[in-house]
N, C-alpha and C positions, 0 to 999 in steps of 0.2 A: 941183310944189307942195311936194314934202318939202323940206326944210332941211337932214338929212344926208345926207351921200355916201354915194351907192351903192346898190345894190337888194338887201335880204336876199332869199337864197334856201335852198335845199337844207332838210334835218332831220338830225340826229344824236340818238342815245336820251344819255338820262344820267338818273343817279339821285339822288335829295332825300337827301341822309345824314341821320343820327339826330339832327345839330344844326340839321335845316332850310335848310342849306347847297345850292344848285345852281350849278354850275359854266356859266357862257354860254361857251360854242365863242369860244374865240380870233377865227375870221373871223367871227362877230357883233362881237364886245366891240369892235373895231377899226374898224368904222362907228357903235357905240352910244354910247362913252365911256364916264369911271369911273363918271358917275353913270343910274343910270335911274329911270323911272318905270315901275310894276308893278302891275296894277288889272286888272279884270275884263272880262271879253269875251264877249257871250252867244252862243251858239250852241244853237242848237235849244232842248232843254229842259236844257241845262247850260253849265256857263262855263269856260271856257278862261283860262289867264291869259297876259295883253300884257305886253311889258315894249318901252318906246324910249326915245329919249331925251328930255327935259325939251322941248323946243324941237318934237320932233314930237307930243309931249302935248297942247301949247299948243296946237297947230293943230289938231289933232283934235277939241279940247274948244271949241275957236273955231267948228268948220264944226258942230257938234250946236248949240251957241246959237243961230248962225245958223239953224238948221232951226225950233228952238223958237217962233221968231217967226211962223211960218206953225202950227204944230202944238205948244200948250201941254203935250200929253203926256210931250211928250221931258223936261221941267222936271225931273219924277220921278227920268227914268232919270238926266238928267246929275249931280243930286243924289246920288242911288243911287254911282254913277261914281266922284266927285270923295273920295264920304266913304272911299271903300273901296279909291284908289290911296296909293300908298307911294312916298314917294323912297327909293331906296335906292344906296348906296356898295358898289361891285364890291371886293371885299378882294385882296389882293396875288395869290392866285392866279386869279381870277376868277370870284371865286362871291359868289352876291346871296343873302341870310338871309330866306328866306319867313317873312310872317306866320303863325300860326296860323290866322287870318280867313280870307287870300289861300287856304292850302292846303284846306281846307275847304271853303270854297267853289265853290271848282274840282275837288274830289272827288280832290284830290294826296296820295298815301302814299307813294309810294318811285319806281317806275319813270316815264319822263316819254318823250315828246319834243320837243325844243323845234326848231323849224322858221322859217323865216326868213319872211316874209311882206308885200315891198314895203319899207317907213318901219318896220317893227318886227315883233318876234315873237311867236310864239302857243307857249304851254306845254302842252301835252296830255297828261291820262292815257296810257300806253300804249294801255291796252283800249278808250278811246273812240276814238284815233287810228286803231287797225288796224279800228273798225266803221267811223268815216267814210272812208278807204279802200277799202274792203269797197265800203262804202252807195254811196261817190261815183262808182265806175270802174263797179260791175253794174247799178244801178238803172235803171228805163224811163227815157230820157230826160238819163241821167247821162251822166259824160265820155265811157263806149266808145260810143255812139250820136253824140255832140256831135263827137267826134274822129274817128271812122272813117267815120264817115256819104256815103255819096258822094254827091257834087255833079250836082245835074241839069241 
């Protein structure tokens, strides 16, 4: 279904400098292109920020419309979505210039990691990163249960 090559994967930390500058890892920017789109992602009770490319946006924002025709609700969120994504131009060395909005609302001050995730990436505080970490691998029923679980 995605349009770009390739499957992002892996995470690396990097940090927001004092001009709101973040650096995308070489092996993303090389699947993403110069330009991206950069918008909000909800998780649990906070937002994480997406960044992909224009063309995997499109499709994304294409399959919630699609949903909206069964379920008026979504109307809101893609509303919500649309006003609060950013195109943005990767500069010579590869860093994308956060909004003040985007960083805000995603709870971003300085430490991040940005992690690969299928068609596009996801931006994470450190501290929420290393709780869903945490949360995802010990929780009842989380991944060490899903993973290790033997088979009957």
């Amino acid at each position: 279904m995605s349009t770009s090559p390739g499957r992002l994967s892996g995470n690396q930390s990097q940090v927001v400098d004092s001009k709101n500058r973040l650096v995308i890892p070489a092996k993303f920017r090389e699947v993403l292109g110069p330009i991206v789109k950069v918008g909000l992602d909800p998780q649990d009770n906070f937002f994480v920020l997406t960044v992909c490319s224009p063309a995997v946006y499109q499709e994304r924002m294409a399959a919630l419309e699609k949903r909206a025709e069964s379920d008026p609700l979504l109307h809101d969120a893609i509303t919500y979505l649309d006003a609060t994504t950013e195109e943005l131009e990767l500069d010579d060395q590869g860093r994308i210039t956060l909004t003040g909005e985007l960083k805000g609302s995603a709870g971003i001050e300085r430490d991040v990691v940005v992690l690969g995730r299928g068609n596009y990436l996801q931006i994470w505080t450190q501290g929420r990163w290393e709780d869903f970490r945490k949360k995802a691998f010990e929780a009842p029923g989380g991944m060490r249960e899903s993973i290790f679980r033997r088979h009957q």
